[in-house]
C-alpha positions as a Markdown table, in Angstrom:
| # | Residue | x | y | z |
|---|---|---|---|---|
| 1 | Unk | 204.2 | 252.2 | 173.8 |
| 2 | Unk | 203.2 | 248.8 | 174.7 |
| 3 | Unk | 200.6 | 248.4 | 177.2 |
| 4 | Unk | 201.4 | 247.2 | 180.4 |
| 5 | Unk | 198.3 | 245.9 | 182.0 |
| 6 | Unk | 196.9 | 243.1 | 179.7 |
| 7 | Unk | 195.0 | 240.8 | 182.3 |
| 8 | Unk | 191.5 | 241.6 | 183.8 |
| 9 | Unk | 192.6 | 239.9 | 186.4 |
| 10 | Unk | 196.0 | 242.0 | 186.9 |
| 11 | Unk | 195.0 | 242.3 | 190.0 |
| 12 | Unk | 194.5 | 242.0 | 193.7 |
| 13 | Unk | 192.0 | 239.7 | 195.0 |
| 14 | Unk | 191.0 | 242.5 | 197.6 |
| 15 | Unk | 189.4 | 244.5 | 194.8 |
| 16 | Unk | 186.9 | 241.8 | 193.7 |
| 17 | Unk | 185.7 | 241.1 | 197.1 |
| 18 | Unk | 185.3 | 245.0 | 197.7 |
| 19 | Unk | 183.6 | 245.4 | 195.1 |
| 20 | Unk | 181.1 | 242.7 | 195.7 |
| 21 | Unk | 180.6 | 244.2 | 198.8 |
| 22 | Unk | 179.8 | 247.8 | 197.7 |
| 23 | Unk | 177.2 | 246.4 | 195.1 |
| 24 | Unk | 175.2 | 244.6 | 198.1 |
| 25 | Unk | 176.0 | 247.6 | 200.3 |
| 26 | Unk | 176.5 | 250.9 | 198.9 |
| 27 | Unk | 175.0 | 250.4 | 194.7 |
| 28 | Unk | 174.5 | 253.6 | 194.3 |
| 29 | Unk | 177.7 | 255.7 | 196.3 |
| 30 | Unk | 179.7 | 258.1 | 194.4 |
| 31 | Unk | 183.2 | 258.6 | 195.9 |
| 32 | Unk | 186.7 | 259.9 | 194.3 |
| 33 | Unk | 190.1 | 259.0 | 194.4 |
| 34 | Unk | 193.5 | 260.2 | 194.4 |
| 35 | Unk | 197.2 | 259.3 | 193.3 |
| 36 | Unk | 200.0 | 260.3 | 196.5 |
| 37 | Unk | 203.3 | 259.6 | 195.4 |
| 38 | Unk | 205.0 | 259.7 | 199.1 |
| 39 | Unk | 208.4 | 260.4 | 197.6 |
| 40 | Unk | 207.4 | 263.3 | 195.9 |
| 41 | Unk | 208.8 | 261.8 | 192.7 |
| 42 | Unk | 209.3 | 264.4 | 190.2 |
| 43 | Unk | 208.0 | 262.7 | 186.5 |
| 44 | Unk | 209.8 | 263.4 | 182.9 |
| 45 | Unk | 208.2 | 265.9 | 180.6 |
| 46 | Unk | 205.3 | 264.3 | 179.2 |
| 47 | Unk | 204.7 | 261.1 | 181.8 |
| 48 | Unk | 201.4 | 262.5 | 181.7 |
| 49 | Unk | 200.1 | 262.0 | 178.1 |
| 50 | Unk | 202.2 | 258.6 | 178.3 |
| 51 | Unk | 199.9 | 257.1 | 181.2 |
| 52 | Unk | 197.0 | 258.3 | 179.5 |
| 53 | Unk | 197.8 | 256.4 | 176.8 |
| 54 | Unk | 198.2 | 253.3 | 178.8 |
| 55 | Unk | 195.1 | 253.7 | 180.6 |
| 56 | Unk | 192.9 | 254.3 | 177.9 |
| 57 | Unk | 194.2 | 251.0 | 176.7 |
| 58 | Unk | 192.5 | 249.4 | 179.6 |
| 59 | Unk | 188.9 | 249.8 | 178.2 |
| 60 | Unk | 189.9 | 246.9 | 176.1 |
| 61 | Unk | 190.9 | 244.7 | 178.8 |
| 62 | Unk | 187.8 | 242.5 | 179.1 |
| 63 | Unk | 187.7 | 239.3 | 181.6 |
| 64 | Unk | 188.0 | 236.2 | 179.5 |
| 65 | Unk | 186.4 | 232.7 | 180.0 |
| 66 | Unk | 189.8 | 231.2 | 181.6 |
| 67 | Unk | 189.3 | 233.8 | 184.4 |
| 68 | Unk | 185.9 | 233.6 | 184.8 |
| 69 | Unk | 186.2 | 229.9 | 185.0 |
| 70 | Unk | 188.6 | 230.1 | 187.4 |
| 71 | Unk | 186.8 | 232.4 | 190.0 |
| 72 | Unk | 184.4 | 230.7 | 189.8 |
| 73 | Unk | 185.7 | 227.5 | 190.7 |
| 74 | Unk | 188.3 | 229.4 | 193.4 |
| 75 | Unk | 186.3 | 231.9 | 194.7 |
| 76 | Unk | 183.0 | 230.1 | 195.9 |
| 77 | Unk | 182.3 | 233.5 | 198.3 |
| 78 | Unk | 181.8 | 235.6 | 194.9 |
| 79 | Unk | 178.5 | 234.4 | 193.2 |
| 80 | Unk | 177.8 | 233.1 | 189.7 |
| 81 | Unk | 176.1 | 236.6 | 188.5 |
| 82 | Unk | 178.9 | 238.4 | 189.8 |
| 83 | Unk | 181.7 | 236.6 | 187.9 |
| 84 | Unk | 180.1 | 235.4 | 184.8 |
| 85 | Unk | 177.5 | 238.4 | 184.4 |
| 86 | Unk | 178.3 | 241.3 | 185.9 |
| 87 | Unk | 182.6 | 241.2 | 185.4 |
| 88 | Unk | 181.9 | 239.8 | 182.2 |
| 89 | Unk | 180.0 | 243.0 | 181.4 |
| 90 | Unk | 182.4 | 245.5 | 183.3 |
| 91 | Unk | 184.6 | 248.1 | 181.2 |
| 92 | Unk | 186.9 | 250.3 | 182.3 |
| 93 | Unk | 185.9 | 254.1 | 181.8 |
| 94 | Unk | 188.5 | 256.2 | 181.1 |
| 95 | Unk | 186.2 | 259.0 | 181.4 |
| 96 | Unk | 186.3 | 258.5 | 185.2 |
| 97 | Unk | 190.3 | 259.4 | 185.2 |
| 98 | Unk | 191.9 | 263.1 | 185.4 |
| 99 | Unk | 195.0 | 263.0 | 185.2 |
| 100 | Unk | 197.5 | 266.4 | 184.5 |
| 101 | Unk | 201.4 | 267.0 | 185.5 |
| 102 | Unk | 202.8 | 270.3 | 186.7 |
| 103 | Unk | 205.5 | 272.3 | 185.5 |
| 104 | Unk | 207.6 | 270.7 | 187.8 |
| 105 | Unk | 206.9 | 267.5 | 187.0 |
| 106 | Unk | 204.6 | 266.3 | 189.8 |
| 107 | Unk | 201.7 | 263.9 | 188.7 |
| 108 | Unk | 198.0 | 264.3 | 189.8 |
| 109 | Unk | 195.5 | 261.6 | 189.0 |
| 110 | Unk | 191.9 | 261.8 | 190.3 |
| 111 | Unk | 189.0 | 258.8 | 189.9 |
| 112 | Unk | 185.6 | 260.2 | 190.2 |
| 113 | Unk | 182.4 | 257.8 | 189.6 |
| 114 | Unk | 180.4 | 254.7 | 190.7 |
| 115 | Unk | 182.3 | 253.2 | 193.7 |
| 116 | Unk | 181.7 | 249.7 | 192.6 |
| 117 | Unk | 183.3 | 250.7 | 188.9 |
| 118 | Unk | 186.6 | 253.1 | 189.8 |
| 119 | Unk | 187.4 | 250.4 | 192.6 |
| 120 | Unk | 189.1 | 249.0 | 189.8 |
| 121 | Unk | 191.3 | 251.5 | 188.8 |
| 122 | Unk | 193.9 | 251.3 | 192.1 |
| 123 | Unk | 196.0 | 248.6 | 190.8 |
| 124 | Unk | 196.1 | 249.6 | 186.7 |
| 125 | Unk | 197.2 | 252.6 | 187.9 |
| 126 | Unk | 200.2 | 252.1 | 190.3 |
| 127 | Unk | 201.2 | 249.2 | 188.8 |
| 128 | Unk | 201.7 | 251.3 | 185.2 |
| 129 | Unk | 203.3 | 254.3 | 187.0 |
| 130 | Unk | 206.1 | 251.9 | 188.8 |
| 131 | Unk | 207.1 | 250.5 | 185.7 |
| 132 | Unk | 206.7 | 252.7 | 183.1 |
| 133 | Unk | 209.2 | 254.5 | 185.6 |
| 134 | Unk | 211.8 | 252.2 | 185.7 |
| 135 | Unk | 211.8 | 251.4 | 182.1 |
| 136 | Unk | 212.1 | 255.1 | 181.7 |
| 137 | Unk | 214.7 | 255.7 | 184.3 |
| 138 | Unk | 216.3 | 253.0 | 182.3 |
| 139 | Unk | 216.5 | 250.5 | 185.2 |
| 140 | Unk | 215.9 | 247.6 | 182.7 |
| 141 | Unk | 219.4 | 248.1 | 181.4 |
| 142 | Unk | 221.2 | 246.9 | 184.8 |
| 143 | Unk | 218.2 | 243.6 | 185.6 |
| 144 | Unk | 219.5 | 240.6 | 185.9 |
| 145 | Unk | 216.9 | 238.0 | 185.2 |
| 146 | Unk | 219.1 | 235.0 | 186.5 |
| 147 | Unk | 220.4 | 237.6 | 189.4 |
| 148 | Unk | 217.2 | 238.6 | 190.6 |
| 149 | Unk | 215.6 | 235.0 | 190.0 |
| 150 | Unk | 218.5 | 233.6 | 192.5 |
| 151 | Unk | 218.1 | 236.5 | 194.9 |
| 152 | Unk | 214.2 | 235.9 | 195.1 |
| 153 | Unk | 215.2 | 232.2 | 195.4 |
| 154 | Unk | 217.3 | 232.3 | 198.5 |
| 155 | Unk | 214.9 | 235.0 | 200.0 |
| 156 | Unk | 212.4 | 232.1 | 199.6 |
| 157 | Unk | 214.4 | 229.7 | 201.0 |
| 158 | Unk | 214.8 | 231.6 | 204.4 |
| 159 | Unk | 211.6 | 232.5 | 204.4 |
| 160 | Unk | 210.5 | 228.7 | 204.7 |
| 161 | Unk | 213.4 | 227.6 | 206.3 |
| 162 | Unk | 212.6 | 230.1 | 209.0 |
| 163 | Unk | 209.0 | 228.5 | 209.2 |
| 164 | Unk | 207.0 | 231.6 | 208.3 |
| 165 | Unk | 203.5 | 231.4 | 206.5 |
| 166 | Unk | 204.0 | 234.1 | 204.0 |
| 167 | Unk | 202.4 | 235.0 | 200.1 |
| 168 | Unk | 202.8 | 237.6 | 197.8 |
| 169 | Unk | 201.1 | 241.2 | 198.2 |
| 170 | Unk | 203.7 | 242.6 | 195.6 |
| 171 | Unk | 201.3 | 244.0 | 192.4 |
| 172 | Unk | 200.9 | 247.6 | 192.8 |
| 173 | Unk | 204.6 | 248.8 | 193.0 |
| 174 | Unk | 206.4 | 246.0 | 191.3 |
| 175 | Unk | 209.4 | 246.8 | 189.5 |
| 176 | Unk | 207.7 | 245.1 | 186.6 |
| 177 | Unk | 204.8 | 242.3 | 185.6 |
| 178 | Unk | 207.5 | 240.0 | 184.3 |
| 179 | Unk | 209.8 | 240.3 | 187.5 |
| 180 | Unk | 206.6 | 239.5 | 189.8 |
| 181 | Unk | 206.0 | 236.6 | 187.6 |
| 182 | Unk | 209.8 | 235.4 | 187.9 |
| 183 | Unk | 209.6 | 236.4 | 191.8 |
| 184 | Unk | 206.4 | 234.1 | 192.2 |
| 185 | Unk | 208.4 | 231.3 | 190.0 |
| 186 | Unk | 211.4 | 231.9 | 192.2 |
| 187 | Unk | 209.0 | 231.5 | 195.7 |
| 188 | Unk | 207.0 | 228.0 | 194.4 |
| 189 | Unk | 210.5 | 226.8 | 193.2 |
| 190 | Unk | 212.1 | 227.2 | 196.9 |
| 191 | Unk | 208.8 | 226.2 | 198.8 |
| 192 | Unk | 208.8 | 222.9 | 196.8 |
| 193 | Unk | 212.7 | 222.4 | 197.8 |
| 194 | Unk | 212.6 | 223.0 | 201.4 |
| 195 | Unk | 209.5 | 221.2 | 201.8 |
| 196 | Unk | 211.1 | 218.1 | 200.4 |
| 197 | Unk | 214.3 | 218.6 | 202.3 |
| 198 | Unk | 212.8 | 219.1 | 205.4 |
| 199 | Unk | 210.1 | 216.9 | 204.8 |
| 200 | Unk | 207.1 | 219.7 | 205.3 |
| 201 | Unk | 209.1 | 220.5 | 208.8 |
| 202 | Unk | 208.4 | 224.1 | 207.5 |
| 203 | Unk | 206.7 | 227.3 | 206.4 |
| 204 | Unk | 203.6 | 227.8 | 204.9 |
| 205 | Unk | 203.6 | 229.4 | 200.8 |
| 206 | Unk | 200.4 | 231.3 | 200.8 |
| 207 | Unk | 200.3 | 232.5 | 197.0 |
| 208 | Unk | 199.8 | 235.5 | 195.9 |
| 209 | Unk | 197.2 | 238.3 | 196.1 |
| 210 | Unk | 197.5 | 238.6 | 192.5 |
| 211 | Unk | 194.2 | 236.8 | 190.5 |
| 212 | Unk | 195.7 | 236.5 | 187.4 |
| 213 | Unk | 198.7 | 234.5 | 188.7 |
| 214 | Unk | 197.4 | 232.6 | 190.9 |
| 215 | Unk | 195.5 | 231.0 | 188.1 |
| 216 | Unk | 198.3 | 230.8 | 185.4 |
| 217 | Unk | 200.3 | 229.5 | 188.4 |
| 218 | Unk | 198.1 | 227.3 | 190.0 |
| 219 | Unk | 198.8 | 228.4 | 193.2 |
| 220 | Unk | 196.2 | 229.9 | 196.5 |
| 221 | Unk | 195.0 | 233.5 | 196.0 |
| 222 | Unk | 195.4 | 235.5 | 199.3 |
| 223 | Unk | 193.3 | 238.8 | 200.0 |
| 224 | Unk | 190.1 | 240.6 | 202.1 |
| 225 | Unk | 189.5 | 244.1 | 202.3 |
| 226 | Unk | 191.1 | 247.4 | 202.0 |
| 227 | Unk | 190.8 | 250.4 | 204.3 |
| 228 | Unk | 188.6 | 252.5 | 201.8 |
| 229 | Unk | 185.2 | 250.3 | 203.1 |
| 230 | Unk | 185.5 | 251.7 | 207.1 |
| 231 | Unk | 186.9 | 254.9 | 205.5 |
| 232 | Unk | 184.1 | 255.1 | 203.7 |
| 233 | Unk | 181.6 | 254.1 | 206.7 |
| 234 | Unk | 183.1 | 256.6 | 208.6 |
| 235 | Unk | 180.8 | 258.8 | 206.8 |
| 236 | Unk | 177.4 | 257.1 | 206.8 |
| 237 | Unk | 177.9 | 256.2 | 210.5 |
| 238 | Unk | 180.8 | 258.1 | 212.2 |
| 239 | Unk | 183.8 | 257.3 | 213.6 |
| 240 | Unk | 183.3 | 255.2 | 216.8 |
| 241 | Unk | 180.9 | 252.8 | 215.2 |
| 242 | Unk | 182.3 | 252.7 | 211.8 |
| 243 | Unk | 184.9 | 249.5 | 212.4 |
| 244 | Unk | 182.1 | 247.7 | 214.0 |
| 245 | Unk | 179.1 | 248.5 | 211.0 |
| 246 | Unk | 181.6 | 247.5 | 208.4 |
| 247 | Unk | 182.2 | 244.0 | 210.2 |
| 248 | Unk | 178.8 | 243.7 | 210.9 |
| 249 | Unk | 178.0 | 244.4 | 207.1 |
| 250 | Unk | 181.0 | 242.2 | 205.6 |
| 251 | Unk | 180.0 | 239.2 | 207.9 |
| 252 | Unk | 176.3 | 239.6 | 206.0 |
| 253 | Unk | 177.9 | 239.7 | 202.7 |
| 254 | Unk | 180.2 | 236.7 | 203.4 |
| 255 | Unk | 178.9 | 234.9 | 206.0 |
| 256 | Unk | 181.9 | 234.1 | 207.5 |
| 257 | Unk | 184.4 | 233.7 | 204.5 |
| 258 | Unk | 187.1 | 236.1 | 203.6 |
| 259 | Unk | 187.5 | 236.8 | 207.4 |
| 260 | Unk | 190.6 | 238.6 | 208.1 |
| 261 | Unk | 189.7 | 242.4 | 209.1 |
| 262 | Unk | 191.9 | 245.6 | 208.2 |
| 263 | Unk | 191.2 | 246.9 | 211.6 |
| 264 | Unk | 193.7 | 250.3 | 211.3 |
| 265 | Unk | 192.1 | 252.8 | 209.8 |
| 266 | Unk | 191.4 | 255.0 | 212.4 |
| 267 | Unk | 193.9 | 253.7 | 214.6 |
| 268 | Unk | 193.6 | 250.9 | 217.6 |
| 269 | Unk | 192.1 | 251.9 | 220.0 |
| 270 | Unk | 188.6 | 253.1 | 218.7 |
| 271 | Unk | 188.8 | 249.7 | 216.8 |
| 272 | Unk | 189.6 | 247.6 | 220.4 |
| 273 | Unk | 187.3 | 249.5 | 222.4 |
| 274 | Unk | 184.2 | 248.5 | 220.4 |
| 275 | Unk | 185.1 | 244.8 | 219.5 |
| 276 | Unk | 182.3 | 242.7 | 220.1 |
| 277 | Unk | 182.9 | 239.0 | 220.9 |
| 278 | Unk | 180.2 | 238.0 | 217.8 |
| 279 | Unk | 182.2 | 240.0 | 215.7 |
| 280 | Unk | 185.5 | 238.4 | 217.4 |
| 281 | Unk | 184.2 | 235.5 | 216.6 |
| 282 | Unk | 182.7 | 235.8 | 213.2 |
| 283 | Unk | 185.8 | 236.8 | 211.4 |
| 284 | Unk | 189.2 | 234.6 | 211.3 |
| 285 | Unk | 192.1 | 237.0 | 212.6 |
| 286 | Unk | 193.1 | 240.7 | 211.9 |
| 287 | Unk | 195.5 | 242.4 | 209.6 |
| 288 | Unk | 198.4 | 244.5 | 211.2 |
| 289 | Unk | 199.1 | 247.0 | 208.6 |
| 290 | Unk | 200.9 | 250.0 | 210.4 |
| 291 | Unk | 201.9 | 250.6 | 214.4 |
| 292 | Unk | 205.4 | 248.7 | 215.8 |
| 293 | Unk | 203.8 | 245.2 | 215.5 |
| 294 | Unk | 204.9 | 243.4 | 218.5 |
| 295 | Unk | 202.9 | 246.1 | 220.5 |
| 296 | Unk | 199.8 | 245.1 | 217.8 |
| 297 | Unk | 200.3 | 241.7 | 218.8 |
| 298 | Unk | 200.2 | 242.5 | 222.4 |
| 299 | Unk | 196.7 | 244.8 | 222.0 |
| 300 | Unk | 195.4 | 242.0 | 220.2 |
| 301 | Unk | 196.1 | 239.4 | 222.3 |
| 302 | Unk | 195.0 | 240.8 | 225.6 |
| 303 | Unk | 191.6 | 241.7 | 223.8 |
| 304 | Unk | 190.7 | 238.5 | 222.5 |
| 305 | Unk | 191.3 | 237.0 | 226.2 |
| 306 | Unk | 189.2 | 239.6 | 227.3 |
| 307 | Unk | 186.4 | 238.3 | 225.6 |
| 308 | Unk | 187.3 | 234.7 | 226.6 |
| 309 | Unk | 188.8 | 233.8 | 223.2 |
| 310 | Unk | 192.1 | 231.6 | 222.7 |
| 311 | Unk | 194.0 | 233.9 | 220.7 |
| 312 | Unk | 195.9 | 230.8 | 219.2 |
| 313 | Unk | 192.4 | 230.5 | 217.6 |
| 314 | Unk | 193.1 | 233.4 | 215.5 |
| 315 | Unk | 195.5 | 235.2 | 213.1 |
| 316 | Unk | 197.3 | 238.1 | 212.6 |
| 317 | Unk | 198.1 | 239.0 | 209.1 |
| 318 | Unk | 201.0 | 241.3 | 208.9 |
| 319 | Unk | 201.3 | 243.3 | 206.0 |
| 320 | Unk | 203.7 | 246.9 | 206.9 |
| 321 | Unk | 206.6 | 247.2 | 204.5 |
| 322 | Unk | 207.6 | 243.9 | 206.2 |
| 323 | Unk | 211.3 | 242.5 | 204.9 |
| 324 | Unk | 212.4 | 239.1 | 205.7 |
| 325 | Unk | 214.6 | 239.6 | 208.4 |
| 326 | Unk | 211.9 | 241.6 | 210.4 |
| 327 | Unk | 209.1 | 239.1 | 209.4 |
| 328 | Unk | 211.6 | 236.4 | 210.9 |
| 329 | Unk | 211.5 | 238.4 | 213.5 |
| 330 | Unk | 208.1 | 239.4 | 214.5 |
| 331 | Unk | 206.9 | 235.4 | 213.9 |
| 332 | Unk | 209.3 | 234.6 | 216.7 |
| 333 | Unk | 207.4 | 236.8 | 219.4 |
| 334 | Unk | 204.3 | 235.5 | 218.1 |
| 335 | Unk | 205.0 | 232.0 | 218.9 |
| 336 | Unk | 202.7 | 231.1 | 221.6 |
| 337 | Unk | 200.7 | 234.1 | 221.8 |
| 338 | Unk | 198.5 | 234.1 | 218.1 |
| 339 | Unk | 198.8 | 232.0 | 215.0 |
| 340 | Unk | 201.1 | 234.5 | 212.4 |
| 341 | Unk | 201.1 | 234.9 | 208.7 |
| 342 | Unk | 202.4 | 237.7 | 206.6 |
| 343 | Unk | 202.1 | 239.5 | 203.2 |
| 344 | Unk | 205.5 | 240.8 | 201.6 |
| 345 | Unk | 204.7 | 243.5 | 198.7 |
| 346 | Unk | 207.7 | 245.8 | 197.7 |
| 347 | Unk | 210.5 | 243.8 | 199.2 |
| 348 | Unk | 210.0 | 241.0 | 197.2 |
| 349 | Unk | 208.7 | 242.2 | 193.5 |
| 350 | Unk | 210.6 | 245.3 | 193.3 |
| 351 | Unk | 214.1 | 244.9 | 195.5 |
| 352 | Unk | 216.2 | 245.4 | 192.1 |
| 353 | Unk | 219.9 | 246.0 | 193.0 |
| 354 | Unk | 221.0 | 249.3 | 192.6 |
| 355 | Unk | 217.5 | 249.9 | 191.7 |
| 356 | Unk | 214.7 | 252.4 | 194.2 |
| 357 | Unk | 211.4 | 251.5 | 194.6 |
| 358 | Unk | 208.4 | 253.9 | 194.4 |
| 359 | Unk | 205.5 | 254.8 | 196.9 |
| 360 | Unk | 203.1 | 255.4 | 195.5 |
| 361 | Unk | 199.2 | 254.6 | 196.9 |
| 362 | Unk | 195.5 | 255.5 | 195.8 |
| 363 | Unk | 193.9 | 256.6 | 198.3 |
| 364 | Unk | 189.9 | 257.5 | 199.0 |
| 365 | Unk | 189.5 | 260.9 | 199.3 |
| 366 | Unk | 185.6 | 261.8 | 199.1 |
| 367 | Unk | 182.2 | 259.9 | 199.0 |
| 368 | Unk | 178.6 | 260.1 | 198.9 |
| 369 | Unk | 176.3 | 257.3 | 199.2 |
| 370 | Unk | 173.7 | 257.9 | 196.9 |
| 371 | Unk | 174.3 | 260.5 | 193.6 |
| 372 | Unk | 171.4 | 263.2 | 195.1 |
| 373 | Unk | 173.9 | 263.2 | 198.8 |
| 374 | Unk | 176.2 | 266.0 | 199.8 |
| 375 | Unk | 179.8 | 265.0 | 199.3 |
| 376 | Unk | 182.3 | 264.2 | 202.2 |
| 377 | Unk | 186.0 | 263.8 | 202.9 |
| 378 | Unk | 187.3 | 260.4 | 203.5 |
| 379 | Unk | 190.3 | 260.2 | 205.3 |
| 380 | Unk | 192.8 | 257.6 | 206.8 |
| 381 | Unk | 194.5 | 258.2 | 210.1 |
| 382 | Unk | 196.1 | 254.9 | 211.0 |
| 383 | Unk | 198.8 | 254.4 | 213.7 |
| 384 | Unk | 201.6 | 255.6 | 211.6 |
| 385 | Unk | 202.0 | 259.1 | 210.9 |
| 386 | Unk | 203.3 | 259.1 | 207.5 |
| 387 | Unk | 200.6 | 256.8 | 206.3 |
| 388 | Unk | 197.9 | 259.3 | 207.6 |
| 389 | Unk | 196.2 | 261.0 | 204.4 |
| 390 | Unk | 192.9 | 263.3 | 203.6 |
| 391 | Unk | 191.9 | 266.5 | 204.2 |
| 392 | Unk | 193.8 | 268.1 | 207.1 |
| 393 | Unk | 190.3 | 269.9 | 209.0 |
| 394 | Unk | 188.5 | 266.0 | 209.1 |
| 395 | Unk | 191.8 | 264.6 | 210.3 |
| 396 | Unk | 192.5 | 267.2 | 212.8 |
| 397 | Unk | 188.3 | 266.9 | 214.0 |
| 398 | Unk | 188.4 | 262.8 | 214.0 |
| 399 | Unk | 191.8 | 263.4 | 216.5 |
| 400 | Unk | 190.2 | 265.6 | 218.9 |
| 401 | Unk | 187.6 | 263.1 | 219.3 |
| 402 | Unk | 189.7 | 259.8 | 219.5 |
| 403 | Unk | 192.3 | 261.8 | 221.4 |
């Protein structure tokens, strides 16, 4: 079969700056992975041996000089050893994959191996599964290239019109990597139009978190952190100062660049109850990735004037399964409380008519931080239930604690 992921840079921003930060951090941890599939999908006979193949394509996907050129030039927080010495070396190890399917037909995948190398499995991987399954659930017979490109057009067009600062966040569960491509195309096409017409009276086109397009494109490339780096911490330094050791650290790597923090992972309150103002003031807004967001907004808000900050200094990046009608309507209660932006993933590269998205994550499971270290479970608990994963005993131990 023809391999889907051709681009090194097939990918999120997010995963280049983690990974930076793991090799100044944590060089020598050891932590594995896992494939959920939150729908409990069942796969065709064989989907196994069929992503295999696929991802053992990937150890010949090598970054090229156009890419490293254009980090380089875009990414000024990444340094030149990084992007021109060590990516230009990096390979993709199959070896680091396990990956089996039941007699049912459930999938399991597992990543085991240097953090700072499967880091950059995540996106190969859920990206391949989402459309190897459409093509096989033969969704591709009902697209509609002109359809969907006027559907993503209009959704553009309201999403402007409607004055929202908004990119895409749509790579690891498109419907395919030619549909985010005409979604993206669709998005700078109705930006450019509404800007005209209303003569920049409008919203704000962010990009995309996706590297490789935002170069082909020419376009802004949008992305932090992930959740796996205070998962992670939670293990070297617990869970009430975990949040706050992970800004602390990020802030060294970055000195104050690539400022937006994923503050969720163990849910708000431990996060609010040991915010610092130097760390309230070192990074640029926090990311709203679960919870009911107008009550986010609210938390946020009234911390940042507790620590005598104008919270219409600062942004919150929302990011939950958003669609445009509820984006539209969560900017509108922000207005006057905290500058708003938003990240729109599924809803825009994979709302195919008649066509169902997957959910499907990789998710941290275990870590170590040096090879000679006891293992540990990493977990995610989050303020919304269903996006709570890890083993059951640490989740049920971190709870008792946080309450």
């Amino acid at each position: 079969m023809k391999p889907i992921v051709n681009h090194f840079t097939d990918n999120d921003l997010y995963t280049f700056t983690c990974m930076y930060y793991i090799l100044q951090k944590y060089p020598r941890a050891e932590v594995k992975y896992q494939f959920f599939d939150r729908n409990k999908t069942k796969y065709p006979k064989g989907f196994d041996a069929l992503i295999r193949e696929q991802l053992q394509h990937m150890q010949e996907v090598v970054i090229t000089e156009e890419e490293m050129k254009f980090m380089s030039q875009t990414f000024p927080f990444l340094p030149y050893w990084f992007i021109n010495v060590f990516l230009r070396g990096y390979r993709f190890n199959p070896n680091e994959l396990t990956i089996a399917q039941d007699e049912e037909g459930y999938l399991s995948i597992e990543i085991q191996g240097r953090w700072w190398s499967t880091i950059m499995w995540e996106m190969p991987i859920l990206a391949t599964i989402s459309e190897l399954m459409h093509t096989l659930n033969g969704d591709n017979n009902i697209y509609n290239a002109e359809h969907e490109y006027e559907k993503s057009y209009q959704k553009g067009r309201a999403i402007w019109e409607n004055g929202l600062t908004l990119g895409d966040m749509g790579t690891r569960r498109r419907f395919s990597f030619a549909h985010q491509e005409r979604v993206i195309d669709a998005l700078i096409a109705s930006y450019r139009d509404v800007v005209n017409e209303t003569d920049g009276k409008c919203g704000k086109f962010t990009g995309t978190s996706n590297v490789y397009f935002a170069m082909k494109k020419g376009i802004p490339c949008l992305g932090t952190m992930s959740h796996q780096c205070i998962s992670f911490e939670e293990v070297v330094s617990g869970v009430i100062e975990c949040n706050y050791n992970v800004m602390n650290k990020w802030s060294e790597v970055y000195d104050g660049n690539v400022g937006i923090f994923l503050y969720d992972c163990f849910g708000d309150d431990v996060f609010f109850n040991n915010l610092s103002k130097r760390m309230a003031m070192t990074f640029s807004g926090l990311r709203i990735d679960s919870g009911v967001e107008e009550e986010q907004v609210d938390k946020i808000v009234a911390k940042y004037k507790q620590l005598g900050i104008d919270p219409m200094t600062k942004q919150a990046v929302f990011s939950n399964g958003l669609n445009i009608e509820r984006a539209i309507e969560i900017h509108r209660y922000c207005q006057g409380k905290i500058t708003d932006s938003y990240g729109v993933g599924t809803f825009l590269t994979c709302d195919i008519t008649d066509c169902k998205p997957m959910n499907i994550v990789v998710k941290l499971i275990s870590g170590r931080i040096t090879e000679s270290r006891e293992w540990h479970p990493c977990v995610k608990l989050s303020c919304d239930k269903g996006k709570t994963l890890g083993d059951k005993k640490k989740c049920e131990y971190l709870l008792s604690i946080l309450g």
